[in-house]
PQR file of N, CA, C, O and H, with PARSE charges and radii, in Angstrom:
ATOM      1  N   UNK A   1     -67.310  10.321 -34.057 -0.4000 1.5000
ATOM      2  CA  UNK A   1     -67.654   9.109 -34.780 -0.0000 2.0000
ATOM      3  C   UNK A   1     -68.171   8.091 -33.773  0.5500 1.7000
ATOM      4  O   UNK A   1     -67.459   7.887 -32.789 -0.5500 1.4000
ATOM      5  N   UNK A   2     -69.206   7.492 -33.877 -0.4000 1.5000
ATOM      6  CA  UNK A   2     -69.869   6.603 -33.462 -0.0000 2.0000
ATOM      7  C   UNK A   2     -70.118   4.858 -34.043  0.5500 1.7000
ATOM      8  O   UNK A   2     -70.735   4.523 -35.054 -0.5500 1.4000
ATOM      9  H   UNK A   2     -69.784   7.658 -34.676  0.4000 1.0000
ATOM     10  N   UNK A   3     -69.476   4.022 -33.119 -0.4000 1.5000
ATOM     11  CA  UNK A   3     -69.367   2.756 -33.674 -0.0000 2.0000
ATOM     12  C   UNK A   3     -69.787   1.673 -32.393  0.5500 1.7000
ATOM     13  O   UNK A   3     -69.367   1.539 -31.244 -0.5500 1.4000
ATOM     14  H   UNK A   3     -68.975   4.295 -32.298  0.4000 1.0000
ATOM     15  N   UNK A   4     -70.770   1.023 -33.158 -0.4000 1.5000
ATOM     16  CA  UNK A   4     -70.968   0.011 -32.221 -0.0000 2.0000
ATOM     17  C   UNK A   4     -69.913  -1.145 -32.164  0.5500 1.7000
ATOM     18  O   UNK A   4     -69.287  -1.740 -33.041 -0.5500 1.4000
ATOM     19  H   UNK A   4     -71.111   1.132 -34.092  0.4000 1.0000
ATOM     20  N   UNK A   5     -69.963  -1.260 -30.426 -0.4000 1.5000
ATOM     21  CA  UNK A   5     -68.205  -2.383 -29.980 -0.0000 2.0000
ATOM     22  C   UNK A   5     -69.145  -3.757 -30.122  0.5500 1.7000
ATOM     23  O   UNK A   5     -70.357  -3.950 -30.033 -0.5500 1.4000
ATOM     24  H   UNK A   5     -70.471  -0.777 -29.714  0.4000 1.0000
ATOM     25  N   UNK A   6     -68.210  -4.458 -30.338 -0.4000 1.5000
ATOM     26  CA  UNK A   6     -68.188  -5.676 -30.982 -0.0000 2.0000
ATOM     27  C   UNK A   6     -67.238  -7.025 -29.965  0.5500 1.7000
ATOM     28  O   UNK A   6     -66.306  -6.638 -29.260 -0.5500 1.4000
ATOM     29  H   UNK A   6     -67.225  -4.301 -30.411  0.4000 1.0000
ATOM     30  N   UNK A   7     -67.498  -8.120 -29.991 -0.4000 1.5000
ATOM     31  CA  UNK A   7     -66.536  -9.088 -29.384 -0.0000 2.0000
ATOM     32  C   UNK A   7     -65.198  -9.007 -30.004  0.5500 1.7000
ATOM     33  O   UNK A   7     -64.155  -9.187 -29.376 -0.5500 1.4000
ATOM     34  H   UNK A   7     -68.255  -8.434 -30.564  0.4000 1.0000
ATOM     35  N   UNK A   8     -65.297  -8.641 -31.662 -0.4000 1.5000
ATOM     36  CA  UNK A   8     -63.946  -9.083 -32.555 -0.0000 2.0000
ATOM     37  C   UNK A   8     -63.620  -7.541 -31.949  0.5500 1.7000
ATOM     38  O   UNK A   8     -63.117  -7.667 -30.832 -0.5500 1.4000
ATOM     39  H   UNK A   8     -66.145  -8.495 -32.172  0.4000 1.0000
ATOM     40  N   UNK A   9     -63.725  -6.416 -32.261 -0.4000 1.5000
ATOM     41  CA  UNK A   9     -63.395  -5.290 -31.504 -0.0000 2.0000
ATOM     42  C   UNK A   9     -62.405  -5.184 -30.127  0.5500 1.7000
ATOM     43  O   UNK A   9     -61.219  -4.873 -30.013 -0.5500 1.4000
ATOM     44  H   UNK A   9     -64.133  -6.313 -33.168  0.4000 1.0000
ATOM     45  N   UNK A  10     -63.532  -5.626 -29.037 -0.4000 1.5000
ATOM     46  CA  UNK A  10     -62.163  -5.841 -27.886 -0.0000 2.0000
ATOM     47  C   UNK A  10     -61.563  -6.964 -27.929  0.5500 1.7000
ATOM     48  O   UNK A  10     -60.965  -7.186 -26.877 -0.5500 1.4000
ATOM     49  H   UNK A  10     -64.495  -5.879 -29.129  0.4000 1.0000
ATOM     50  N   UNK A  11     -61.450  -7.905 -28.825 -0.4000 1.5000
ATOM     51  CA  UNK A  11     -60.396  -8.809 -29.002 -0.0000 2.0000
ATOM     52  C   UNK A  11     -58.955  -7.909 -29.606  0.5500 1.7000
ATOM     53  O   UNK A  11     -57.813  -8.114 -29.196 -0.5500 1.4000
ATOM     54  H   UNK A  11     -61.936  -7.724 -29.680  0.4000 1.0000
ATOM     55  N   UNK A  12     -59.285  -7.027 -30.519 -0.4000 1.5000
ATOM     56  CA  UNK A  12     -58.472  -6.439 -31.118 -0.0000 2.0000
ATOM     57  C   UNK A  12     -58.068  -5.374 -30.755  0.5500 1.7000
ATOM     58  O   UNK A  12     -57.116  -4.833 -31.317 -0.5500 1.4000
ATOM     59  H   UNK A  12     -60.213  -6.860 -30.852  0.4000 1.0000
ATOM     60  N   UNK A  13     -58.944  -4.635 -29.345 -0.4000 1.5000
ATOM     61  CA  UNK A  13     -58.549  -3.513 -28.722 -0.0000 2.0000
ATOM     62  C   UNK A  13     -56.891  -4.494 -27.549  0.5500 1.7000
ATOM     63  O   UNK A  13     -55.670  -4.361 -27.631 -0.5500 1.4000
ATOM     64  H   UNK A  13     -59.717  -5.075 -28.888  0.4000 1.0000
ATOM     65  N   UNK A  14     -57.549  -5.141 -26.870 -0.4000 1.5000
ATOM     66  CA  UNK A  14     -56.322  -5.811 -25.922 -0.0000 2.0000
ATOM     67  C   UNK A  14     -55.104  -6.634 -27.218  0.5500 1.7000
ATOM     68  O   UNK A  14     -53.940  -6.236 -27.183 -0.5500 1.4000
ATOM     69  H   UNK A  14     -58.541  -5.249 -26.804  0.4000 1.0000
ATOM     70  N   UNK A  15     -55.383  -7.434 -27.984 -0.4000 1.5000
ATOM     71  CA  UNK A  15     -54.339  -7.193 -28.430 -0.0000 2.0000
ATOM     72  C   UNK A  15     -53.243  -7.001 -29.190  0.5500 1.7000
ATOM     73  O   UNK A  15     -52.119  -7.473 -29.361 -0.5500 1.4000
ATOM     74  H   UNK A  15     -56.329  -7.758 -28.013  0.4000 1.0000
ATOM     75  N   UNK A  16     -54.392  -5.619 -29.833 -0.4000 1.5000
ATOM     76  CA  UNK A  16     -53.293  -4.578 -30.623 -0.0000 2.0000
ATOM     77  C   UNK A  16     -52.709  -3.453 -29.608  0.5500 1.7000
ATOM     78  O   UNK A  16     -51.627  -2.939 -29.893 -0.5500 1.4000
ATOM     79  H   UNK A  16     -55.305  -5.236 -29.693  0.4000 1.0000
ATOM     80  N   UNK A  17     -53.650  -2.909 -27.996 -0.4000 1.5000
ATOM     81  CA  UNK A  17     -53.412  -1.950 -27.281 -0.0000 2.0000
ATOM     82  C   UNK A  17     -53.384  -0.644 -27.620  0.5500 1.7000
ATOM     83  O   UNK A  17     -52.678   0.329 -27.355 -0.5500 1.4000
ATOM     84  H   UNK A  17     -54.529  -3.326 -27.764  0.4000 1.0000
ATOM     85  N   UNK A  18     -54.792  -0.987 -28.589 -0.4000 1.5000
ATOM     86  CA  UNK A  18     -55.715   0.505 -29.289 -0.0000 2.0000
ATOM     87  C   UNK A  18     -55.529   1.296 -28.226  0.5500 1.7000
ATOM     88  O   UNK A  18     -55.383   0.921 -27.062 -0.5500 1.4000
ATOM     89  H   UNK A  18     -55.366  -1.778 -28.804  0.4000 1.0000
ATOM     90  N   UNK A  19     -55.536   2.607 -28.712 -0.4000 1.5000
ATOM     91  CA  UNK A  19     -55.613   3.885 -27.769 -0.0000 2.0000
ATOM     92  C   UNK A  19     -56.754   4.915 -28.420  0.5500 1.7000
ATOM     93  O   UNK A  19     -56.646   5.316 -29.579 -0.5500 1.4000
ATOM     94  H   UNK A  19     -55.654   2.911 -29.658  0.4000 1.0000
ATOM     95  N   UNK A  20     -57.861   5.300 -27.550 -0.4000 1.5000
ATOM     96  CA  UNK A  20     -58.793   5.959 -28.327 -0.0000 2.0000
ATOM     97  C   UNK A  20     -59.467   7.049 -27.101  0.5500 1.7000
ATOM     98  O   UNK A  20     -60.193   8.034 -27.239 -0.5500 1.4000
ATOM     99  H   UNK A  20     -57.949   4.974 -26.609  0.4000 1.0000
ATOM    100  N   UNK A  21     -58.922   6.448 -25.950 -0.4000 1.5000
ATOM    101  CA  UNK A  21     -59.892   7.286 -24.790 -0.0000 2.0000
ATOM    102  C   UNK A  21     -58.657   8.937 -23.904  0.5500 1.7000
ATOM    103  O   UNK A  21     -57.451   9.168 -23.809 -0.5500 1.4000
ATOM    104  H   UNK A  21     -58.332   5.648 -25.838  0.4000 1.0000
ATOM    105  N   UNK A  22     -59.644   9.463 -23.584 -0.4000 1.5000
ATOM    106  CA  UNK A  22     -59.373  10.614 -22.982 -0.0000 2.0000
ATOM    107  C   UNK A  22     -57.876  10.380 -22.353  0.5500 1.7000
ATOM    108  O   UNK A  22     -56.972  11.181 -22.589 -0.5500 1.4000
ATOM    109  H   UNK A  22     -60.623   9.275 -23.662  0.4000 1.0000
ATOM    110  N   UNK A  23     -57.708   9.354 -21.630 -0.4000 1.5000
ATOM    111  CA  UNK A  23     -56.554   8.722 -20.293 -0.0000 2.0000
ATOM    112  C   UNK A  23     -55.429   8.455 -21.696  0.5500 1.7000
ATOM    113  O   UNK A  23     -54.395   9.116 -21.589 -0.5500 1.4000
ATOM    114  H   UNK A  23     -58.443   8.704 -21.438  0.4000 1.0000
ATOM    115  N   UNK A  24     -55.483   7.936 -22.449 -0.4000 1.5000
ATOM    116  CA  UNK A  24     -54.512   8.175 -23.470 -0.0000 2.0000
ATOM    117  C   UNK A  24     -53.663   9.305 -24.269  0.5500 1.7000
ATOM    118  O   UNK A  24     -52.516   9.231 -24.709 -0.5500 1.4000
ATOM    119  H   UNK A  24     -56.323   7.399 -22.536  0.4000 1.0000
ATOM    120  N   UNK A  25     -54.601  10.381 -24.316 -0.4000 1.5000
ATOM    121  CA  UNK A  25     -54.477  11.757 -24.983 -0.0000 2.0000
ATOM    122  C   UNK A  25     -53.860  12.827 -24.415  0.5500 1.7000
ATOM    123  O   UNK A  25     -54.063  13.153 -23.245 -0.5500 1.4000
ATOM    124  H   UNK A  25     -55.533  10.441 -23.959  0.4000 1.0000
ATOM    125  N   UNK A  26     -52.898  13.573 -25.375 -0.4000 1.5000
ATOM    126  CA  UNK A  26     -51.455  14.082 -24.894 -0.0000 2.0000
ATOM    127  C   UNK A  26     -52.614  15.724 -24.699  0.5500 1.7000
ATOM    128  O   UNK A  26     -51.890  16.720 -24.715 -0.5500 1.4000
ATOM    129  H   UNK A  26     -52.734  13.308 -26.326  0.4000 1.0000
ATOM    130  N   UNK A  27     -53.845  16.020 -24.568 -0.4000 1.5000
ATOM    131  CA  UNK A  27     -54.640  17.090 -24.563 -0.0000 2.0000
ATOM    132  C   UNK A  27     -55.904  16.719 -22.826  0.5500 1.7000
ATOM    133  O   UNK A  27     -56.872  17.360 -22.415 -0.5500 1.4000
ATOM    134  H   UNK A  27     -54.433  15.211 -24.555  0.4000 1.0000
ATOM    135  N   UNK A  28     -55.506  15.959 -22.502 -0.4000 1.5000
ATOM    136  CA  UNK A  28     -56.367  15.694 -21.041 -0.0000 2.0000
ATOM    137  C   UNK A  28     -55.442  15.816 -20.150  0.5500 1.7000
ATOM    138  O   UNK A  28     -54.226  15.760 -20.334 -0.5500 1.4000
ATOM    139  H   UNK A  28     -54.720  15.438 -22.836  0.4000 1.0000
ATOM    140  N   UNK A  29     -55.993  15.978 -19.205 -0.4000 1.5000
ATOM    141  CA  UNK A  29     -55.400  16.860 -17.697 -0.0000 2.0000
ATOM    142  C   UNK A  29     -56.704  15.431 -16.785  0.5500 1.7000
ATOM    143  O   UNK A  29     -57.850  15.234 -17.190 -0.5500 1.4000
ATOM    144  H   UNK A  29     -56.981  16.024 -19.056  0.4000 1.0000
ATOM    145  N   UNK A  30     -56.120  14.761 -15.698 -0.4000 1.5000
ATOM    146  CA  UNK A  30     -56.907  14.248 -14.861 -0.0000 2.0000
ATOM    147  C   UNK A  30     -57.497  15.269 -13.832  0.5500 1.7000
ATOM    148  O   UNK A  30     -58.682  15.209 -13.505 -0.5500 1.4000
ATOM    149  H   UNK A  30     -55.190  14.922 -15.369  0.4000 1.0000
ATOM    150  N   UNK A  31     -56.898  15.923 -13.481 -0.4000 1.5000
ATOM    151  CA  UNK A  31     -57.390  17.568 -12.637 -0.0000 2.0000
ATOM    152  C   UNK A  31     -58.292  17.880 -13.411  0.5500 1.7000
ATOM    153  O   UNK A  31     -59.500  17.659 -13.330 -0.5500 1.4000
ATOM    154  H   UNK A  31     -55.935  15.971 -13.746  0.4000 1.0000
ATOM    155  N   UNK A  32     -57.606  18.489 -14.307 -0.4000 1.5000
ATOM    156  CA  UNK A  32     -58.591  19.726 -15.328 -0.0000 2.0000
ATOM    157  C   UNK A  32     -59.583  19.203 -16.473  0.5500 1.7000
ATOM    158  O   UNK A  32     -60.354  19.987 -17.026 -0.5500 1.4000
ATOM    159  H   UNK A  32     -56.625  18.668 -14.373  0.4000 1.0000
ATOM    160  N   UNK A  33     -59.520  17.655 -16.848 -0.4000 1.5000
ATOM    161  CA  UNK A  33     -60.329  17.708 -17.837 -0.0000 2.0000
ATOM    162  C   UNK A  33     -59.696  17.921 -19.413  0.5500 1.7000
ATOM    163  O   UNK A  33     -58.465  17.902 -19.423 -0.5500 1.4000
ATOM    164  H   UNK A  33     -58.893  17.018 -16.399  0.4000 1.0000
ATOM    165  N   UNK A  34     -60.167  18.067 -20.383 -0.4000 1.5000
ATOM    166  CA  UNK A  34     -60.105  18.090 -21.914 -0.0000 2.0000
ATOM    167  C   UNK A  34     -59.333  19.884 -21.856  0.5500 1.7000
ATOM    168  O   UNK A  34     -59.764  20.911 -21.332 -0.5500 1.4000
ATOM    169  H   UNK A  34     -61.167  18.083 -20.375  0.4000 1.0000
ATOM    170  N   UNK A  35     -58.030  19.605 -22.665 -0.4000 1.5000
ATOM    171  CA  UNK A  35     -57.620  21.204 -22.909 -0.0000 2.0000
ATOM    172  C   UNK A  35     -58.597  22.503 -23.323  0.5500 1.7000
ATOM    173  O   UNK A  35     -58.670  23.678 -22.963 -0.5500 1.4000
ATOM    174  H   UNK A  35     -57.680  18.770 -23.091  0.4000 1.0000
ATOM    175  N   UNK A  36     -59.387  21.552 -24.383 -0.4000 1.5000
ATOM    176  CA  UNK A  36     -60.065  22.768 -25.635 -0.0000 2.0000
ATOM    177  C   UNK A  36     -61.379  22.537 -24.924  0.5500 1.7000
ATOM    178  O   UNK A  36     -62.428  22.795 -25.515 -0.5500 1.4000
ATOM    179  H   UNK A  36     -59.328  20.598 -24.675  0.4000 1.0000
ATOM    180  N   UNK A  37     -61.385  21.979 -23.459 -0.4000 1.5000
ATOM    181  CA  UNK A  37     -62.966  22.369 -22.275 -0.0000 2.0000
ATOM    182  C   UNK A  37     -64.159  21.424 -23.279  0.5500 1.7000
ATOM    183  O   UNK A  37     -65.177  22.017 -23.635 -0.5500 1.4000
ATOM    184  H   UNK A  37     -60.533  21.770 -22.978  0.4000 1.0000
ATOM    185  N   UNK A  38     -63.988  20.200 -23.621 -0.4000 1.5000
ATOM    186  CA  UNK A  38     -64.591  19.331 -24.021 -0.0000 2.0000
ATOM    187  C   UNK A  38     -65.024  18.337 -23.104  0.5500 1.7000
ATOM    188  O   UNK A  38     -64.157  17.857 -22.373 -0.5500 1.4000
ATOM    189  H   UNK A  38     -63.161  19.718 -23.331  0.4000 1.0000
ATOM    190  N   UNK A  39     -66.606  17.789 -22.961 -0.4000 1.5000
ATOM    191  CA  UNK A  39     -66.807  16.971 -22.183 -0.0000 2.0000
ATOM    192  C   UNK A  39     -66.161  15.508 -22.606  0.5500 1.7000
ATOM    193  O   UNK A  39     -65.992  14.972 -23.702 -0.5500 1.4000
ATOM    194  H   UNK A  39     -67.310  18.179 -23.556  0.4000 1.0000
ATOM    195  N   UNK A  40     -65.825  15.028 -21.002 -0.4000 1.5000
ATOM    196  CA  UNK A  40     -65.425  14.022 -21.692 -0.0000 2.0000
ATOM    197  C   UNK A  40     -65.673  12.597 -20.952  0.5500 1.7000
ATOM    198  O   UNK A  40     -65.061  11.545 -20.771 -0.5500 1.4000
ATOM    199  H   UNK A  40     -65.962  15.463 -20.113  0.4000 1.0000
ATOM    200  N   UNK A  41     -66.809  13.123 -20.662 -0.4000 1.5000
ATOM    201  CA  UNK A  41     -67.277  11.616 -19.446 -0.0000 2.0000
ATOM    202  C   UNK A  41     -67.913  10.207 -20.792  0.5500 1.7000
ATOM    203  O   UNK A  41     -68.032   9.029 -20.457 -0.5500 1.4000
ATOM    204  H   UNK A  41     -67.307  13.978 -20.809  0.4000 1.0000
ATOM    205  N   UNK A  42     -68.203  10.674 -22.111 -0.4000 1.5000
ATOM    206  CA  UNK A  42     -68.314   9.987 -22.822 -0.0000 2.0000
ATOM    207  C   UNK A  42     -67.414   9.480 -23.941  0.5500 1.7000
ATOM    208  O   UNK A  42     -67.684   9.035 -25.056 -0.5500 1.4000
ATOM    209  H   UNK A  42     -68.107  11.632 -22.383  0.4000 1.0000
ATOM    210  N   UNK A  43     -66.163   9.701 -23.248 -0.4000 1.5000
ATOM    211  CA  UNK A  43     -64.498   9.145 -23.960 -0.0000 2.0000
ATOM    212  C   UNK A  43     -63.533   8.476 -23.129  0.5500 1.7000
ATOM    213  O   UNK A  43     -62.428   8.089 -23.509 -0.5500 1.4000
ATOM    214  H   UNK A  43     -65.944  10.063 -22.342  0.4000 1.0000
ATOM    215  N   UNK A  44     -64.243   8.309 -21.424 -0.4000 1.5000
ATOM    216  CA  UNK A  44     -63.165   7.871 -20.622 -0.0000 2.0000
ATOM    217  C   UNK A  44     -63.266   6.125 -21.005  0.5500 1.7000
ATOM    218  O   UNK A  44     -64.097   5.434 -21.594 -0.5500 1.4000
ATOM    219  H   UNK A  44     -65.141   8.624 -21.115  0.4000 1.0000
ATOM    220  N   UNK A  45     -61.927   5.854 -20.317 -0.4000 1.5000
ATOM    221  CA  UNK A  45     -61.653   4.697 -20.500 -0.0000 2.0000
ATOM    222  C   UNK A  45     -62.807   3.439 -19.404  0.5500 1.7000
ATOM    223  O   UNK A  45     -62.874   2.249 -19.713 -0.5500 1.4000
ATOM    224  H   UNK A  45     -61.252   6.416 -19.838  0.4000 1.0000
ATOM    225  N   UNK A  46     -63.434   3.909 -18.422 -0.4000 1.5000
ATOM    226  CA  UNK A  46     -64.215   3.645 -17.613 -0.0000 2.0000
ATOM    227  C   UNK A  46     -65.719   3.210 -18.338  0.5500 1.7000
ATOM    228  O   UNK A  46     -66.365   2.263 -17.889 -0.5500 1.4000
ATOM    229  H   UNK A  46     -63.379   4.875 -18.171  0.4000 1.0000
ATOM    230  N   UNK A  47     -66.058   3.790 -19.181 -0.4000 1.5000
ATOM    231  CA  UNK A  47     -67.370   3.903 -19.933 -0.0000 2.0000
ATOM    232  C   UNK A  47     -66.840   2.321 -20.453  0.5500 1.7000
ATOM    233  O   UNK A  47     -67.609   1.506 -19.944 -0.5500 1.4000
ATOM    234  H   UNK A  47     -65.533   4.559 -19.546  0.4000 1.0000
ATOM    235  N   UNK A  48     -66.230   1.915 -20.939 -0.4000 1.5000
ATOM    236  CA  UNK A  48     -66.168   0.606 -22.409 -0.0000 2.0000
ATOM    237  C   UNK A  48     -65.997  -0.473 -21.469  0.5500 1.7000
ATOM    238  O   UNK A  48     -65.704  -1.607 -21.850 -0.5500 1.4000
ATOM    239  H   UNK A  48     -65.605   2.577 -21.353  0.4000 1.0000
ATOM    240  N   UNK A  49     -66.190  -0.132 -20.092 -0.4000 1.5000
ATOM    241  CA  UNK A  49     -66.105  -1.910 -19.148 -0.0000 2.0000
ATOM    242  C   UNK A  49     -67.520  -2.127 -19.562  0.5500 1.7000
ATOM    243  O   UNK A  49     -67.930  -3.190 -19.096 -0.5500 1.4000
ATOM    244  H   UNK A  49     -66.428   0.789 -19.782  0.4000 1.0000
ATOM    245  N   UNK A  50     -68.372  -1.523 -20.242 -0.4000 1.5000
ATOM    246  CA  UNK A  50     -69.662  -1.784 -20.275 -0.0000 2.0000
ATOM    247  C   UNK A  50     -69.819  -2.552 -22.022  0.5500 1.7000
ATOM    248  O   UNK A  50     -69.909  -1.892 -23.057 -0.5500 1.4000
ATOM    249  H   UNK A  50     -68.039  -0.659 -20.620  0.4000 1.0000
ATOM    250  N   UNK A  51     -69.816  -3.720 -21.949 -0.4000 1.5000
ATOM    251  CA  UNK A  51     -69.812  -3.988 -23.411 -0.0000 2.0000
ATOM    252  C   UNK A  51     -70.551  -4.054 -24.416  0.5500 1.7000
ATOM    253  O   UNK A  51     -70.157  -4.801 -25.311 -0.5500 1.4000
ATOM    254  H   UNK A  51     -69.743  -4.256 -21.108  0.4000 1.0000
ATOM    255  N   UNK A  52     -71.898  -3.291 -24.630 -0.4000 1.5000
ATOM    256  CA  UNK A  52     -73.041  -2.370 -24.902 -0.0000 2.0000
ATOM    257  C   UNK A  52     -72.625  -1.172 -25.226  0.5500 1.7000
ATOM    258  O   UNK A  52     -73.121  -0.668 -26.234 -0.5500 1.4000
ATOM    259  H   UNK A  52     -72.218  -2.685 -23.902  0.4000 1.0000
ATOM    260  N   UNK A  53     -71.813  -0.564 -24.610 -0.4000 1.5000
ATOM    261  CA  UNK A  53     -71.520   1.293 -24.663 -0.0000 2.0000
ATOM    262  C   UNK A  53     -71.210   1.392 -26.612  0.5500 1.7000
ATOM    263  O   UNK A  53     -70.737   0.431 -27.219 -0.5500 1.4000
ATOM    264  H   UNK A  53     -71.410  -0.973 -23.792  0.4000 1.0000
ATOM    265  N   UNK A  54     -71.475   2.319 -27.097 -0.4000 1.5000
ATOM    266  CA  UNK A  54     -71.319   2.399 -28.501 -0.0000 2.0000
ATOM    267  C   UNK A  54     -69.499   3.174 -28.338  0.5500 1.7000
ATOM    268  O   UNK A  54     -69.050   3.962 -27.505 -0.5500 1.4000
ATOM    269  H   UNK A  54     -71.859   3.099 -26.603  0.4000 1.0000
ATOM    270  N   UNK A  55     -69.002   2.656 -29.264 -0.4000 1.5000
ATOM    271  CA  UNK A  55     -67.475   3.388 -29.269 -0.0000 2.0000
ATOM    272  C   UNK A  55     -67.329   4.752 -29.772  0.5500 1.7000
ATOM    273  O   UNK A  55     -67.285   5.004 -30.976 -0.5500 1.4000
ATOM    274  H   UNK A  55     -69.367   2.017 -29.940  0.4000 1.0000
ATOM    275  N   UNK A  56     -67.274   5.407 -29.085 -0.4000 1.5000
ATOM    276  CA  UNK A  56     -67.068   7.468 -29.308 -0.0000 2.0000
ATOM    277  C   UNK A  56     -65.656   7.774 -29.692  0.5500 1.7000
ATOM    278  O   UNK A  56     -64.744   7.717 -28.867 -0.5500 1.4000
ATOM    279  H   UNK A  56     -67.310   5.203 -28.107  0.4000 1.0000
ATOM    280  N   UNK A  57     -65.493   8.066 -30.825 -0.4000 1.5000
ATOM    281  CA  UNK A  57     -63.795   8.412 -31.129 -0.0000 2.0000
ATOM    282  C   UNK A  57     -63.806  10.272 -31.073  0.5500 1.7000
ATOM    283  O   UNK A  57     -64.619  10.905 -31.745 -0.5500 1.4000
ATOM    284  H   UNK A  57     -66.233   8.112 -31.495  0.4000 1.0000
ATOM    285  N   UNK A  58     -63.134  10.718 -30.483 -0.4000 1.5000
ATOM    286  CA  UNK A  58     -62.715  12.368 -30.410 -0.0000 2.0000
ATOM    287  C   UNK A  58     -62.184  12.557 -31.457  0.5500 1.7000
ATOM    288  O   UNK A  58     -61.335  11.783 -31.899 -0.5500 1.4000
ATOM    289  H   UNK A  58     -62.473  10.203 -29.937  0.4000 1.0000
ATOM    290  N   UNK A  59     -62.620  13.751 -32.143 -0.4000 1.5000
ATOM    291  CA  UNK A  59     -62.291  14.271 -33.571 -0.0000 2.0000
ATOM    292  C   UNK A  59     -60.474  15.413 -33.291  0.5500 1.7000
ATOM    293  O   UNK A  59     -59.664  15.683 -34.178 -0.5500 1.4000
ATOM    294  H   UNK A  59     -63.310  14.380 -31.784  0.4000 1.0000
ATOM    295  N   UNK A  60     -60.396  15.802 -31.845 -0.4000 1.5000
ATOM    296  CA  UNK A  60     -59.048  16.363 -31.528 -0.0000 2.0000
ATOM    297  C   UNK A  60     -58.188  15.090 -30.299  0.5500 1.7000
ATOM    298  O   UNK A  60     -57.476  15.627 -29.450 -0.5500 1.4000
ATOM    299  H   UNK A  60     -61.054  15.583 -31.125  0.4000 1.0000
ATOM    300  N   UNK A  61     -58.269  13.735 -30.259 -0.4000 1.5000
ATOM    301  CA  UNK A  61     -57.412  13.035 -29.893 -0.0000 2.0000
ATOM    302  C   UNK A  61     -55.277  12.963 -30.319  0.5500 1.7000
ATOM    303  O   UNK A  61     -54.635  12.479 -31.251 -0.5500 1.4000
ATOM    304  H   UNK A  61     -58.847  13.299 -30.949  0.4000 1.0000
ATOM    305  N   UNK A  62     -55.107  13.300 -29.757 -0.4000 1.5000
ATOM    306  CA  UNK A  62     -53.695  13.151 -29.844 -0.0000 2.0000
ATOM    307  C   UNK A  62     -52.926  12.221 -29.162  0.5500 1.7000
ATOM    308  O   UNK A  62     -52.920  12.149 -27.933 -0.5500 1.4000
ATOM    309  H   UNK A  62     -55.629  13.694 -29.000  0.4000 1.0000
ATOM    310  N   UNK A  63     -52.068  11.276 -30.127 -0.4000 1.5000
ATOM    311  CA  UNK A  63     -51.531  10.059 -28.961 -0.0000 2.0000
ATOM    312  C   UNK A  63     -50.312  10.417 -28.395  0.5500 1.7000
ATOM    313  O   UNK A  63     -49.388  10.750 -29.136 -0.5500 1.4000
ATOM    314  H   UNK A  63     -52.073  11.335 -31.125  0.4000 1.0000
ATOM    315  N   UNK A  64     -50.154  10.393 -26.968 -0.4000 1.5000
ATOM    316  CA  UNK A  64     -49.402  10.842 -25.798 -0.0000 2.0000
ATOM    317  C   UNK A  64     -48.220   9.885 -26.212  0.5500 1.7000
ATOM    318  O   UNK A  64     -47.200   9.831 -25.524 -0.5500 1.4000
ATOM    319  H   UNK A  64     -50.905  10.122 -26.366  0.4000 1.0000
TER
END
């Protein structure tokens, strides 16, 4: 799913302390990457310092 981020967005990402990226998910390995071998350079938490980046939600996210 694809959503463009918004000001009201990361107002509400910091503080509700949304969880949506790879570094959150009980299925990522910092070594190894995504369990089920999914790229995931377009889910890290690193990508959304950019406040332009469109918001990518993972369809197998699990909260850790």
């Amino acid at each position: 799913m694809k959503v463009e981020q918004d000001e009201r967005f990361r107002e509400q990402r910091e503080r509700f302390r949304l969880k949506w990226n790879c570094e959150d998910c009980v299925l990522f390995d910092p070594a190894k990457g995504c369990a089920h071998g999914f790229p995931t350079h377009r889910h890290r938490k690193s990508r959304y310092d950019d406040p332009s980046a469109a918001l990518l939600f993972c369809k197998d996210f699990e909260l850790t």
